[in-house]
N, C-alpha and C positions, 0 to 999 in steps of 0.2 A: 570187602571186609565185613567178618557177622559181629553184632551189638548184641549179644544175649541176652547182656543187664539190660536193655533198653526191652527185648523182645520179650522176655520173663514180665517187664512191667505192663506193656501193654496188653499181652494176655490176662493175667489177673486183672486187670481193669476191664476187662470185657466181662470177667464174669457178675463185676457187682452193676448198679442201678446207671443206666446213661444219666450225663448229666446235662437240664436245659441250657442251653448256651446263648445269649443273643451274640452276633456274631455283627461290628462294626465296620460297616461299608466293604465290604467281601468283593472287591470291581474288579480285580487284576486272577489272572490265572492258579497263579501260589495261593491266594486267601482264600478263593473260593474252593477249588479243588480239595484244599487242606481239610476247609468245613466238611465238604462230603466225603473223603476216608473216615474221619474220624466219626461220621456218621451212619456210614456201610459199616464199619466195626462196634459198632452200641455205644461207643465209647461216650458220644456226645447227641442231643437234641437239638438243631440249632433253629437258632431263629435268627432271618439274614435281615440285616436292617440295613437299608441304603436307597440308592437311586433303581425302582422294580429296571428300569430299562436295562440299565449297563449292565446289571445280574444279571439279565436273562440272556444280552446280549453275550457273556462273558461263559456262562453255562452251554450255550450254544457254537460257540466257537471252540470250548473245550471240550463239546460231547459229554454234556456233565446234565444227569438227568435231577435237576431239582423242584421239579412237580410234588414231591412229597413233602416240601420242610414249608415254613409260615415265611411268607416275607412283608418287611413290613418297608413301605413306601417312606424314604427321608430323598428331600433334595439335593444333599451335598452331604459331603463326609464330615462337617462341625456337628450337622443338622443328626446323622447317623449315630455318632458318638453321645451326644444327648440322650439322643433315645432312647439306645442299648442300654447305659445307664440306669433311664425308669424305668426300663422292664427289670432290672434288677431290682431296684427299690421300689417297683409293685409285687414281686414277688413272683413275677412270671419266669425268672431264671436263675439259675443258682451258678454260673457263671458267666462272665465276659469274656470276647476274644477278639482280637486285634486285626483288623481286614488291612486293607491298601491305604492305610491312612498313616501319618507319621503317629511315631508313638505317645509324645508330647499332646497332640491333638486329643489324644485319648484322654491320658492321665490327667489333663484340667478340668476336664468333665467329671472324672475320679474322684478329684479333689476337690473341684467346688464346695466352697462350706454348707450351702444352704440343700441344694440337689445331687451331692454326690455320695462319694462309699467309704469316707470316714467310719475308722471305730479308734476307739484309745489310741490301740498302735499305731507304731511311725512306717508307713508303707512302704515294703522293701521287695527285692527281687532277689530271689536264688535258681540260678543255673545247677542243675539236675545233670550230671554228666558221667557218660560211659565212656568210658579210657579203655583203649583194648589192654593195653599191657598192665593195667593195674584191678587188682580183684575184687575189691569194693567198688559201687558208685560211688561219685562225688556230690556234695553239694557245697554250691561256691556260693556267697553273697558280704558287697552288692556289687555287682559289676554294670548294672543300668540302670537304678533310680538314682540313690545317696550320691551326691558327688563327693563331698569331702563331711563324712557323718562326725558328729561332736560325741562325746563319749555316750551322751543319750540316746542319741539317735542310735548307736552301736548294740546300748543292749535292746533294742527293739529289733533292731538287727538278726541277732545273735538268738534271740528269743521265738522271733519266725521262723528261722532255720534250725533250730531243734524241733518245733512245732509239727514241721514238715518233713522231717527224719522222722517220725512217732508214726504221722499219716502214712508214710511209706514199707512203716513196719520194719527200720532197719531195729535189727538188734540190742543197740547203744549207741546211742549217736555222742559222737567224742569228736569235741570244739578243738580245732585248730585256730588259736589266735594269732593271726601271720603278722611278720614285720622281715626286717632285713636281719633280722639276729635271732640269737635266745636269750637273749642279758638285759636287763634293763639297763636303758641308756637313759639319762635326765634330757642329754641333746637330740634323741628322737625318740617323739611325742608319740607315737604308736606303739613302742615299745611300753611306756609307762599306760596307758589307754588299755593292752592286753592285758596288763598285770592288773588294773583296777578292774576290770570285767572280771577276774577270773575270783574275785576277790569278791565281786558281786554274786556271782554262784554258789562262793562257802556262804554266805549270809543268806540265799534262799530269795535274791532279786534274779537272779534266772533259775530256771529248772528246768530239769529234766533230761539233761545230759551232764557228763564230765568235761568239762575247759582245762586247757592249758595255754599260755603263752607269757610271752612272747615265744613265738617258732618261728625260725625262717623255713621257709617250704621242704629242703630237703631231710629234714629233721622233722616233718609233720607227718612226710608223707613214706619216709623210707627208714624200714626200722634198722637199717646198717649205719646210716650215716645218725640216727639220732645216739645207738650205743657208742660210737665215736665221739661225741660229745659228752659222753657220759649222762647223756638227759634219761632220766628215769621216769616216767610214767605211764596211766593206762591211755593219754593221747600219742606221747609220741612216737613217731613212727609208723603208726595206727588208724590216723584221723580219717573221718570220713565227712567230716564239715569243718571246713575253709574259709574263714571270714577276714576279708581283705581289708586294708588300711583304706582305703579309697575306690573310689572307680575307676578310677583307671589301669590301678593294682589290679582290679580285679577282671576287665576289661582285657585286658593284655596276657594272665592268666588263662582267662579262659578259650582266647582267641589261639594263641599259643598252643592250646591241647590240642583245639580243633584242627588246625594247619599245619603242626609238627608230630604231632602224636596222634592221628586220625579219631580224634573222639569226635559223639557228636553230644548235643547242648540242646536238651531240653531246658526252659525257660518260663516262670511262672512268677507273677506279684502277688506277694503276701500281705496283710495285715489291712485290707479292705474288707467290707461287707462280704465279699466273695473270690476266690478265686480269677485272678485274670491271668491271661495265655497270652504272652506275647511273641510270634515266630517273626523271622524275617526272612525276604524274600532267598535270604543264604541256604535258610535249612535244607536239611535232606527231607525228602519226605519221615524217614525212620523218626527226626528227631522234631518232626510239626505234629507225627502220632503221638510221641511220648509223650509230648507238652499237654494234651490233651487227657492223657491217660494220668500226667501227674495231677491235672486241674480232678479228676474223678476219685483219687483217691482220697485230697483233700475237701473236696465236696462230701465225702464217706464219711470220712472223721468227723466233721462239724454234726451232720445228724447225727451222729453218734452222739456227740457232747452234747447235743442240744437235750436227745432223748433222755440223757445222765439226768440233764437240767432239771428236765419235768418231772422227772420220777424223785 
């Protein structure tokens, strides 16, 4: 099955600046391998932080020539997570990415108040996804951090994932507020949550895209079933960012595409210091490159803003 959207993305990511990556206990076959594609293609610079043995060990068992990238010696995967971390916060990388470690392991390092990658925002994840049969990419969030986000949390939410529709260069990026309806209902709370979010966008507490909701998906994403509903706008039917009631919603979603509808899921957290790649051992190789191509173009955009900043 070809990923075009996914191939399209990874090409243009080749042509701008690799990005440094420290790269979190890299021990198992998938996380290491992963690091070096995305390194044969410019995409990424990494720096492998872990146990040197089981890297080399794990390089050598997969005929994986890593004599060229830095690695930096940690005793255990707590101890590697830390690390990667400071070299973020010294400056030595402008991304993280996620090895053979659970992903929890990670994110408390992330979060740590005193040494981790805090900024304002409330740090969320959006799934990057090529659907063959639909002609836009998607972007879903949060289907892996937020479990059950409070309207606050949401437009943090909401606010990343326009952020990262901009990085990606879509067009317009147009907010799908999902729920089980289109109607506001008093008795489910998500349905009144889309309608305050979208309400927070006319007042200029989010930017940069067009919201609507409450939708339920087939009306977000299908411009037959939303003219059936009589729903009128420039999201419905149209959407190309998905923002779920919960994780689980969103979880089920995206797992759904991938196992019923052959898309694959590129996967990135937003709203830290930097860019972090989370793949699992599931991925295809296509969507552990995209993940990485997605971390480079948002790595793009931030020196972009930064250079706005200074000038």
């Amino acid at each position: 099955m070809t990923h075009g959207k996914y191939q399209l993305l990874i090409d243009t990511a080749k042509t701008l600046r690799p990005v440094s990556t420290a790269v979190a206990h890299p021990c198992d076959a998938s996380s290491l391998s992963g690091a070096v594609d995305a390194a044969r293609l410019g995409l990424i610079v990494p720096i492998l932080v872990g146990p040197k043995a089981k890297i080399e060990a794990v390089a050598r068992a997969c005929e994986l020539d890593i004599s060229g990238y830095e690695r930096i010696d940690a005793p255990h995967s707590h101890a590697a997570a830390a690390l990667a971390v400071e070299l973020v916060r010294a400056g030595r990388a402008e991304a993280l990415m996620k090895g053979s470690l659970h992903t929890d392991e990670l994110m408390a390092e992330v979060v740590r108040k005193d040494t981790g990658l805090r900024t304002a925002r409330r740090i969320s994840h959006c799934f990057v996804m090529d659907v063959p049969a639909h002609d836009d990419a998607l972007i879903i969030s949060d289907a892996a951090v937020n479990i059950t986000p409070t309207l606050a949390d949401k437009m943090h939410i909401v606010q990343n994932a326009i952020d990262l529709a901009h990085a990606l260069h879509f067009t317009q990026a147009r907010v799908a507020i999902l729920s089980a309806m289109e109607t506001v209902n008093p008795q489910v709370p998500s349905t009144i949550e889309a309608a305050a979010l979208c309400k927070m966008a006319e007042r200029g507490q989010i930017t940069g895209a067009v919201l609507d909701g409450p939708l339920a998906l087939d009306n977000a994403i299908n411009l037959a079933a939303a003219q059936i509903k009589n729903i009128d706008s420039p999201v419905a039917g149209r959407a190309n960012v998905l923002i779920v009631p919960d994780l689980e919603a969103g979880n089920m979603l995206a797992k759904s595409l991938s196992f019923l509808a052959g898309a694959d899921c590129a996967g990135i957290v937003l709203g830290a210091k930097v860019p972090i790649i989370l793949t699992s051992r599931a991925d295809s190789v296509m969507a552990r490159l995209a993940s990485c191509a997605v971390a480079v173009f948002v790595a793009q955009a931030r020196r972009e803003s930064a250079t706005k900043a200074i000038a």
